[in-house]
ROMAR-928782 format. One record per atom (N, C-alpha, C, CB): residue number from 1; atom name; x, y, z. Coordinates in nm, 2 decimals. Glycine has a CB too. Layout:
residues N
[site NUM,CA,[X,Y,Z]]
...
This chain:
residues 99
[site 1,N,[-21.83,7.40,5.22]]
[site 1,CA,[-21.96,7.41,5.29]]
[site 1,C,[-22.00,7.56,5.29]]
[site 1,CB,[-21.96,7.35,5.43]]
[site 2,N,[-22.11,7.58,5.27]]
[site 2,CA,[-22.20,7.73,5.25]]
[site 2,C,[-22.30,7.74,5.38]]
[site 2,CB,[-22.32,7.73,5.10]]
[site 3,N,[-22.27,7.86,5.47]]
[site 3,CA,[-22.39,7.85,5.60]]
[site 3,C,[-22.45,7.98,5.52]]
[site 3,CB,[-22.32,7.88,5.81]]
[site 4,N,[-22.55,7.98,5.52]]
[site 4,CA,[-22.66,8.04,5.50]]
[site 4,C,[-22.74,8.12,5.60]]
[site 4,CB,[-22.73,7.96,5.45]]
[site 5,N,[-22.73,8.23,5.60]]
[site 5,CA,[-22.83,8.36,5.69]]
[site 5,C,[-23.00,8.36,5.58]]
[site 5,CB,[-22.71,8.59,5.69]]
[site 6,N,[-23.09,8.28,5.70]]
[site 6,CA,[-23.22,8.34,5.66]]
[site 6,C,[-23.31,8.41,5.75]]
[site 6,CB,[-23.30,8.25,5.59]]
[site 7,N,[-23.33,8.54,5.73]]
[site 7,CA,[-23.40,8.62,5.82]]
[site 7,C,[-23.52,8.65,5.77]]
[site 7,CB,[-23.33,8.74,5.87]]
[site 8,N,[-23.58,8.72,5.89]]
[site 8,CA,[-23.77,8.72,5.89]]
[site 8,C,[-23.83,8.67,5.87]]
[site 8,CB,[-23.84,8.78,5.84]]
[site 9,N,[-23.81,8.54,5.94]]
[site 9,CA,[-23.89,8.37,5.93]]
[site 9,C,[-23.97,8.45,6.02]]
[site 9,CB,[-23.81,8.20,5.99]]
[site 10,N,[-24.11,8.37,5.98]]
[site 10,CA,[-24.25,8.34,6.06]]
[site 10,C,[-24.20,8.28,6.25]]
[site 10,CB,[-24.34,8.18,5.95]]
[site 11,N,[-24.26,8.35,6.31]]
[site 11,CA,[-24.21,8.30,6.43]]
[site 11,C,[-24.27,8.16,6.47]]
[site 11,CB,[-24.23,8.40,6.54]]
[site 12,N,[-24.35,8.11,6.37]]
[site 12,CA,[-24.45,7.97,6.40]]
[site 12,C,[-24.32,7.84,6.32]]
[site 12,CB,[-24.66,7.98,6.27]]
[site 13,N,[-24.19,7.93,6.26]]
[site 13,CA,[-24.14,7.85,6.11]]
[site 13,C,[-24.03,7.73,6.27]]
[site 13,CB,[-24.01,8.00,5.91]]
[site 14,N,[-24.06,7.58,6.21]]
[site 14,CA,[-24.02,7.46,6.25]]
[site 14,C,[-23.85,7.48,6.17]]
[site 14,CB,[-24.14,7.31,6.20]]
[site 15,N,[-23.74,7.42,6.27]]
[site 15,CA,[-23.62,7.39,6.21]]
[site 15,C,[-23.65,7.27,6.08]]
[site 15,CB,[-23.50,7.35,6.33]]
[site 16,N,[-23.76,7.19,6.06]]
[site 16,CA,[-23.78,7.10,6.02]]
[site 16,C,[-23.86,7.19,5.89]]
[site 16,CB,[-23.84,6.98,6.11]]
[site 17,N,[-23.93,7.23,5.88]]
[site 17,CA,[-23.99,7.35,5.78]]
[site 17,C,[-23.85,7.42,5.68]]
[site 17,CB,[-24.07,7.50,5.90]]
[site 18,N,[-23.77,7.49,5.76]]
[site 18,CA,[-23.67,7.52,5.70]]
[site 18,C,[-23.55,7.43,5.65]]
[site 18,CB,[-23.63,7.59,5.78]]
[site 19,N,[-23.57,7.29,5.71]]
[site 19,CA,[-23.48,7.20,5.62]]
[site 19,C,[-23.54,7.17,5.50]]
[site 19,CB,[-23.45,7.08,5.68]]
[site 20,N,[-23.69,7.16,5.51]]
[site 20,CA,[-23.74,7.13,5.38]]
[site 20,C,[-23.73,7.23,5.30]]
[site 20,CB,[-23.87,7.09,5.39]]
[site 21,N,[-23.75,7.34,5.29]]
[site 21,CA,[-23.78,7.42,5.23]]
[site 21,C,[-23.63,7.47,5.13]]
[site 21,CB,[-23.84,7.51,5.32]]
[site 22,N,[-23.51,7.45,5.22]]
[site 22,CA,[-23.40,7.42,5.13]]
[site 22,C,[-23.34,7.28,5.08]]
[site 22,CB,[-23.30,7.47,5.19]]
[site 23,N,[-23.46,7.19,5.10]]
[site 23,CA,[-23.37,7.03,5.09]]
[site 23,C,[-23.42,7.03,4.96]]
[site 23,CB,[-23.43,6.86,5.21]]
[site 24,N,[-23.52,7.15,4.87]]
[site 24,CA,[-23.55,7.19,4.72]]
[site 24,C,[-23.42,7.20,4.62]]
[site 24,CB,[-23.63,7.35,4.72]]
[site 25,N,[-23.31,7.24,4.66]]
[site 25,CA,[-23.25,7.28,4.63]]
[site 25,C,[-23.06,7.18,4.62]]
[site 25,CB,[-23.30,7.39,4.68]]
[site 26,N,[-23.08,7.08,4.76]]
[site 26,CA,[-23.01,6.97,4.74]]
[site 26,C,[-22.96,6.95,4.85]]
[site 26,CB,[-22.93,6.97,4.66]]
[site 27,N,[-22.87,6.87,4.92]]
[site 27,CA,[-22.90,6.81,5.06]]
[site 27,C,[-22.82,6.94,5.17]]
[site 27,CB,[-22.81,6.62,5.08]]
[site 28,N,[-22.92,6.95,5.26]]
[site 28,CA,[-22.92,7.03,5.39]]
[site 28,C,[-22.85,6.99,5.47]]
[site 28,CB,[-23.01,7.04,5.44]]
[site 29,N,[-22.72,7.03,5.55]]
[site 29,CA,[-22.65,6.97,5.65]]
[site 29,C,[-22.73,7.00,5.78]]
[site 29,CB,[-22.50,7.01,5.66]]
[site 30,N,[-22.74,7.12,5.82]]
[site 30,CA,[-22.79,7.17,5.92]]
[site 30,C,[-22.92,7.25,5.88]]
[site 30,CB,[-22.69,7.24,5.98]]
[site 31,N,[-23.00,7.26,5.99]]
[site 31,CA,[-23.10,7.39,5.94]]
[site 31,C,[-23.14,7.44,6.13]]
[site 31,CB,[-23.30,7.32,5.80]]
[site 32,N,[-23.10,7.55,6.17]]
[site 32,CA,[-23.11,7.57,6.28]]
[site 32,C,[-23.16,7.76,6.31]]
[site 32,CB,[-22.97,7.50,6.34]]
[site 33,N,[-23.33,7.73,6.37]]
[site 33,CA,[-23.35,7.87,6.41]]
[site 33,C,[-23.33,7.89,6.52]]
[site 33,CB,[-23.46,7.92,6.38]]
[site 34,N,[-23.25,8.02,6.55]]
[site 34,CA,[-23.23,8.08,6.67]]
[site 34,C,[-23.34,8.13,6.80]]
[site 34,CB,[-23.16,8.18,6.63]]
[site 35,N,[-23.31,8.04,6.87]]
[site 35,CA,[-23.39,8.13,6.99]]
[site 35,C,[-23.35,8.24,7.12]]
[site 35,CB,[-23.46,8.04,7.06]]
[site 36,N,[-23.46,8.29,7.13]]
[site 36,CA,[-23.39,8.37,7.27]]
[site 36,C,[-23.36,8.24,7.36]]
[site 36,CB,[-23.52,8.50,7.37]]
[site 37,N,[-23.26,8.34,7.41]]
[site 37,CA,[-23.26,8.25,7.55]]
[site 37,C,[-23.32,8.22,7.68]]
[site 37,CB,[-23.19,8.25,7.59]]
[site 38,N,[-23.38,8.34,7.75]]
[site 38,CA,[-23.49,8.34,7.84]]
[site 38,C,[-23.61,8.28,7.78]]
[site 38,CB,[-23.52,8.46,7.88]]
[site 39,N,[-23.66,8.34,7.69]]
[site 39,CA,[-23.81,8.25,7.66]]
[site 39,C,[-23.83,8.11,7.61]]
[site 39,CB,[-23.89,8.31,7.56]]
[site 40,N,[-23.69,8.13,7.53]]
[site 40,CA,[-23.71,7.99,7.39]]
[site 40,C,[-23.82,8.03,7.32]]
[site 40,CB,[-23.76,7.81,7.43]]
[site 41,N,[-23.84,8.13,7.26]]
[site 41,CA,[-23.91,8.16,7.18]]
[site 41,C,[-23.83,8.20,7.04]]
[site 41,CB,[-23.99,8.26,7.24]]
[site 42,N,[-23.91,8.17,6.91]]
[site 42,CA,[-23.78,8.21,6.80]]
[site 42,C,[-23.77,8.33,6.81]]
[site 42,CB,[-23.79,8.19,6.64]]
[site 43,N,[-23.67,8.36,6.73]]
[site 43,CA,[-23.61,8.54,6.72]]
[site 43,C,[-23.59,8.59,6.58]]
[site 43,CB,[-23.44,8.58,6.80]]
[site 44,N,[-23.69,8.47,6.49]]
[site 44,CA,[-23.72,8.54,6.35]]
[site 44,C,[-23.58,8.52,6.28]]
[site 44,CB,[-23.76,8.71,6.36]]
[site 45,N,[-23.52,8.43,6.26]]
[site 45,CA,[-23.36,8.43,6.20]]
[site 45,C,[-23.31,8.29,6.24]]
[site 45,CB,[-23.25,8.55,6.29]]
[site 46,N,[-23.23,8.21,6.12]]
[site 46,CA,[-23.20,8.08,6.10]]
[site 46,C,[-23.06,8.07,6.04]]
[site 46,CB,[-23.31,8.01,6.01]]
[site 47,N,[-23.00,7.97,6.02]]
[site 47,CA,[-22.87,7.91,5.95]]
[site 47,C,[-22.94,7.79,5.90]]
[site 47,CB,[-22.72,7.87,6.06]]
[site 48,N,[-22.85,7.81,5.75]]
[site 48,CA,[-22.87,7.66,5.70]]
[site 48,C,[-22.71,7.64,5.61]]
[site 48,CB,[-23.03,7.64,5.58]]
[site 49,N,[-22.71,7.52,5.63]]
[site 49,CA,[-22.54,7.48,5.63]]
[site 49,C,[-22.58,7.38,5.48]]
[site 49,CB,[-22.46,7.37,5.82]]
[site 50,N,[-22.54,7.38,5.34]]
[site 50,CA,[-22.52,7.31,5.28]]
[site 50,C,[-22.39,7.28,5.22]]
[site 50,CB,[-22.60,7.33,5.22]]
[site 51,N,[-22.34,7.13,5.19]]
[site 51,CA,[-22.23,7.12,5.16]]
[site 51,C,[-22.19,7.18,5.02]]
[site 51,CB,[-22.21,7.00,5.17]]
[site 52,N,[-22.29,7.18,4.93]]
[site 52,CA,[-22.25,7.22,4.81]]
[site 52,C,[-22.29,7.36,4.74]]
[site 52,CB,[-22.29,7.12,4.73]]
[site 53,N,[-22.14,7.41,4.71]]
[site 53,CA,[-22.21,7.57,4.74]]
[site 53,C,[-22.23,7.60,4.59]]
[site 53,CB,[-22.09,7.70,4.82]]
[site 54,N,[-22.26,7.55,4.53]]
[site 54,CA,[-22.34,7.57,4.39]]
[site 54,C,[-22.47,7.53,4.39]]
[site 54,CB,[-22.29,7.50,4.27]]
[site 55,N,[-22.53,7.45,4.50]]
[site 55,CA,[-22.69,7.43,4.54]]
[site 55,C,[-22.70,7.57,4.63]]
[site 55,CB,[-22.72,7.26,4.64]]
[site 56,N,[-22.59,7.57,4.73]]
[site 56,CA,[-22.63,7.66,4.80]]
[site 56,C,[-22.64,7.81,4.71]]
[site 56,CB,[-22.56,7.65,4.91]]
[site 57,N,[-22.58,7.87,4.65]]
[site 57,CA,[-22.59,7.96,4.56]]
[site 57,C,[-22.72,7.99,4.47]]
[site 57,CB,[-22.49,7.91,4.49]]
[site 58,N,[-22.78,7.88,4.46]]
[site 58,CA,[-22.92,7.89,4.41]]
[site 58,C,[-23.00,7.87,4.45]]
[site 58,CB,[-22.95,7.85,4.34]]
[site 59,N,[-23.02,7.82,4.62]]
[site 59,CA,[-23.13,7.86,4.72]]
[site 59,C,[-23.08,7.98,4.77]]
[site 59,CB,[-23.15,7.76,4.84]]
[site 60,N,[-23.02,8.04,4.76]]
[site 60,CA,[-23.00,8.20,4.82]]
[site 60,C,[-23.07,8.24,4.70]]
[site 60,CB,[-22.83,8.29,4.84]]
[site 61,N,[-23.02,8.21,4.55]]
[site 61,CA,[-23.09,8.31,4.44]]
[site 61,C,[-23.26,8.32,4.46]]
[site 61,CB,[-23.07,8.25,4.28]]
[site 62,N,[-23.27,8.18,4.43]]
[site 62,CA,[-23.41,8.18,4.42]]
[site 62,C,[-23.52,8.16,4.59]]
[site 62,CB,[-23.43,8.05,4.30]]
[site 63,N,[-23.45,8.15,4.71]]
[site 63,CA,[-23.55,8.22,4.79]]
[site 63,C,[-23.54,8.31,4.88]]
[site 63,CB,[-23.61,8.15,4.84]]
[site 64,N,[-23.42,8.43,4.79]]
[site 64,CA,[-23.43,8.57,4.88]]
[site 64,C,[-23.56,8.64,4.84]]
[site 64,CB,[-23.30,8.69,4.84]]
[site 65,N,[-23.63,8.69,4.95]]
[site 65,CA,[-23.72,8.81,4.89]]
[site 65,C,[-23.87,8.71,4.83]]
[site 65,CB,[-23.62,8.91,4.75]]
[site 66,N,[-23.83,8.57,4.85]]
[site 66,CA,[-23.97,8.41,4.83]]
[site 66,C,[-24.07,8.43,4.98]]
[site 66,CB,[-23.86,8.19,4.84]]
[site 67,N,[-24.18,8.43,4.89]]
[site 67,CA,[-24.27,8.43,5.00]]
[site 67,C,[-24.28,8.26,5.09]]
[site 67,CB,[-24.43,8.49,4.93]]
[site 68,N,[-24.24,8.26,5.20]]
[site 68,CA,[-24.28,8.19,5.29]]
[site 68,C,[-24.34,8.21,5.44]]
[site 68,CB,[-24.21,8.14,5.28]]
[site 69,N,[-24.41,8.12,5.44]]
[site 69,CA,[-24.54,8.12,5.54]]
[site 69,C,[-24.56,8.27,5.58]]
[site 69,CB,[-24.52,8.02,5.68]]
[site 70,N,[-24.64,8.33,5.52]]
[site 70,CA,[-24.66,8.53,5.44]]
[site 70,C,[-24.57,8.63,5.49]]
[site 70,CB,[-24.84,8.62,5.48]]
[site 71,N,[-24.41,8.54,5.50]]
[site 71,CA,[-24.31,8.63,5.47]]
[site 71,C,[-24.26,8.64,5.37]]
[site 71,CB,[-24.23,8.63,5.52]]
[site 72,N,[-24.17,8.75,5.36]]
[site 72,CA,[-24.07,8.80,5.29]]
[site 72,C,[-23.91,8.72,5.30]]
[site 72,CB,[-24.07,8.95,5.33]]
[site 73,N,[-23.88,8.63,5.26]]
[site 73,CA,[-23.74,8.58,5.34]]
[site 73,C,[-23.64,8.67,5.26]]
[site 73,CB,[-23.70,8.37,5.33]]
[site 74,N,[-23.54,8.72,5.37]]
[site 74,CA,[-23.38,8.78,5.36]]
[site 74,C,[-23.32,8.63,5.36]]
[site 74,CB,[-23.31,8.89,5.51]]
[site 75,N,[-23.25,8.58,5.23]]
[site 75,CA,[-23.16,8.48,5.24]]
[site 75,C,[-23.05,8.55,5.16]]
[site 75,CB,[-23.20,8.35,5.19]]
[site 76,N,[-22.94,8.52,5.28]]
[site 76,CA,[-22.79,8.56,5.20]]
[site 76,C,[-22.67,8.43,5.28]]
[site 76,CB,[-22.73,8.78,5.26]]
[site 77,N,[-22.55,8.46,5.19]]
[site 77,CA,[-22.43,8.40,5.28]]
[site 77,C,[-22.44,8.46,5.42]]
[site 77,CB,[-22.27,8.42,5.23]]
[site 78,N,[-22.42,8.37,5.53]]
[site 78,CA,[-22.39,8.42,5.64]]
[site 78,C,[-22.21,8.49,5.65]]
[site 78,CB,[-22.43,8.31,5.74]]
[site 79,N,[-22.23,8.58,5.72]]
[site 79,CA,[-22.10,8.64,5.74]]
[site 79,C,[-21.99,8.55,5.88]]
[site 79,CB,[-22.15,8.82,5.79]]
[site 80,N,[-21.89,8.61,5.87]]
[site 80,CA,[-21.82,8.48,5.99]]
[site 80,C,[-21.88,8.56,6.12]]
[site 80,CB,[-21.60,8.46,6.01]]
[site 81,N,[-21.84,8.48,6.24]]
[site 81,CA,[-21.87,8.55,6.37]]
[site 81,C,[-21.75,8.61,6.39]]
[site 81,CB,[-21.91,8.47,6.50]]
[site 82,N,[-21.79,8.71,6.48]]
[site 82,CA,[-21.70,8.86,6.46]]
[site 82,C,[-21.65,8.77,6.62]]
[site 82,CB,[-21.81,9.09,6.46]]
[site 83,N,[-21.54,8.79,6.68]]
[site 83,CA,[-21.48,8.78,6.82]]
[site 83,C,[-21.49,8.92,6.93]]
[site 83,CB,[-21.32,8.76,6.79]]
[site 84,N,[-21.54,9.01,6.84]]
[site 84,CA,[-21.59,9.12,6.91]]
[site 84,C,[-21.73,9.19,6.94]]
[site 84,CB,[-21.54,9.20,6.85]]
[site 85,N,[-21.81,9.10,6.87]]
[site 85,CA,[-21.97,9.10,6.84]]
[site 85,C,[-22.00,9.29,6.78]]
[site 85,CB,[-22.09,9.04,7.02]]
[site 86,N,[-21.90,9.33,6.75]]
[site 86,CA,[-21.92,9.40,6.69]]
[site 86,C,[-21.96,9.56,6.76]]
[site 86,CB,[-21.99,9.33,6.63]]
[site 87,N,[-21.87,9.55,6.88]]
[site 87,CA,[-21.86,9.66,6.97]]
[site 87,C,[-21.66,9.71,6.95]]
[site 87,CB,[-21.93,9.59,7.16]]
[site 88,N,[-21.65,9.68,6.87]]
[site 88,CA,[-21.52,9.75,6.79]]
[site 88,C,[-21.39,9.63,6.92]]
[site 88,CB,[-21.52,10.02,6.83]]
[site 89,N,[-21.26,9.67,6.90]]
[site 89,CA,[-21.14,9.58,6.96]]
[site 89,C,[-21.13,9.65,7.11]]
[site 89,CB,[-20.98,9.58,6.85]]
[site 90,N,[-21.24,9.74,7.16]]
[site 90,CA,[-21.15,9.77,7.29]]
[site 90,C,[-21.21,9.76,7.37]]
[site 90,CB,[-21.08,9.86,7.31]]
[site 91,N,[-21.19,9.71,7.48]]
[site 91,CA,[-21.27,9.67,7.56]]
[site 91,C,[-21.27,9.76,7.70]]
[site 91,CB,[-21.25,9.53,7.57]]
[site 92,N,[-21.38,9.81,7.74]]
[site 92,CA,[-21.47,9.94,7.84]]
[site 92,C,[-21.52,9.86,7.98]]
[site 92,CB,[-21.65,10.00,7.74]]
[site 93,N,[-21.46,9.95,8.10]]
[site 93,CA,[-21.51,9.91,8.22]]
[site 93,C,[-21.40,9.83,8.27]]
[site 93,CB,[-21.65,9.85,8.21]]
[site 94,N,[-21.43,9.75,8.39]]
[site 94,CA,[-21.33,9.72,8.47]]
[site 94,C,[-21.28,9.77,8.55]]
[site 94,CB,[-21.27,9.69,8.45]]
[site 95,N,[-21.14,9.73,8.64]]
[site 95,CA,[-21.12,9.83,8.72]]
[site 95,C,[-20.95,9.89,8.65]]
[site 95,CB,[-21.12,9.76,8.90]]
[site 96,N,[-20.93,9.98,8.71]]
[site 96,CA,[-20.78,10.02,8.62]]
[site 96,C,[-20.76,10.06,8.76]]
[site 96,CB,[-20.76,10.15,8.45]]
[site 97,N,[-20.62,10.09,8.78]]
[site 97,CA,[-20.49,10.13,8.86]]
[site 97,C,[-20.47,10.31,8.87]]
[site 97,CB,[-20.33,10.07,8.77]]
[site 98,N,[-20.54,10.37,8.92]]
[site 98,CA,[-20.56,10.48,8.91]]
[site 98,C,[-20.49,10.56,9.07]]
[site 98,CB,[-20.72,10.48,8.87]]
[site 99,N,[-20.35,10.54,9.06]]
[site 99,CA,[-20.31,10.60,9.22]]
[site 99,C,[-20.21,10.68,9.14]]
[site 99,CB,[-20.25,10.48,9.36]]
């Protein structure tokens, strides 16, 4: 299975928009755009999960940098999630033993 990072979606773009728009290319497991969490408003950025990563391989080709709804879409592999979100392994603050 291939998860898929697509960024600078239209903030109007439906998770159902984005399934279609890769279901071009062959069946979609997931298609899910992220929202904030206070507003629920989108935050411009989606996953799409296809099982077959030679479909998925050619919806990355052919719609990185594809105009949709008068964006520009960033589609690449998504990277794994980091366990550190990416503020390095050490962790700052708390209380320490200082006598």
């Amino acid at each position: 299975m291939t998860t898929i990072y697509v960024g600078n979606l239209s903030f109007k773009t439906s998770e159902d928009q984005l399934l279609e728009l890769f279901s071009e290319f062959g069946e979609v497991t997931s298609a899910k755009i992220i929202t904030d969490r206070e507003t629920g408003r989108s935050r411009g950025f989606g996953f799409v999960e296809m099982d077959d990563d030679a479909q998925a391989d050619e919806a990355i080709q052919e719609l990185n940098e594809a105009d949709f709804m008068d964006r520009a879409l960033v589609v690449n592999k998504a990277r794994p999630k980091s366990d550190n979100n990416g503020f390095g392994g050490q962790r700052r603050g708390g209380s320490r033993n200082r006598y």
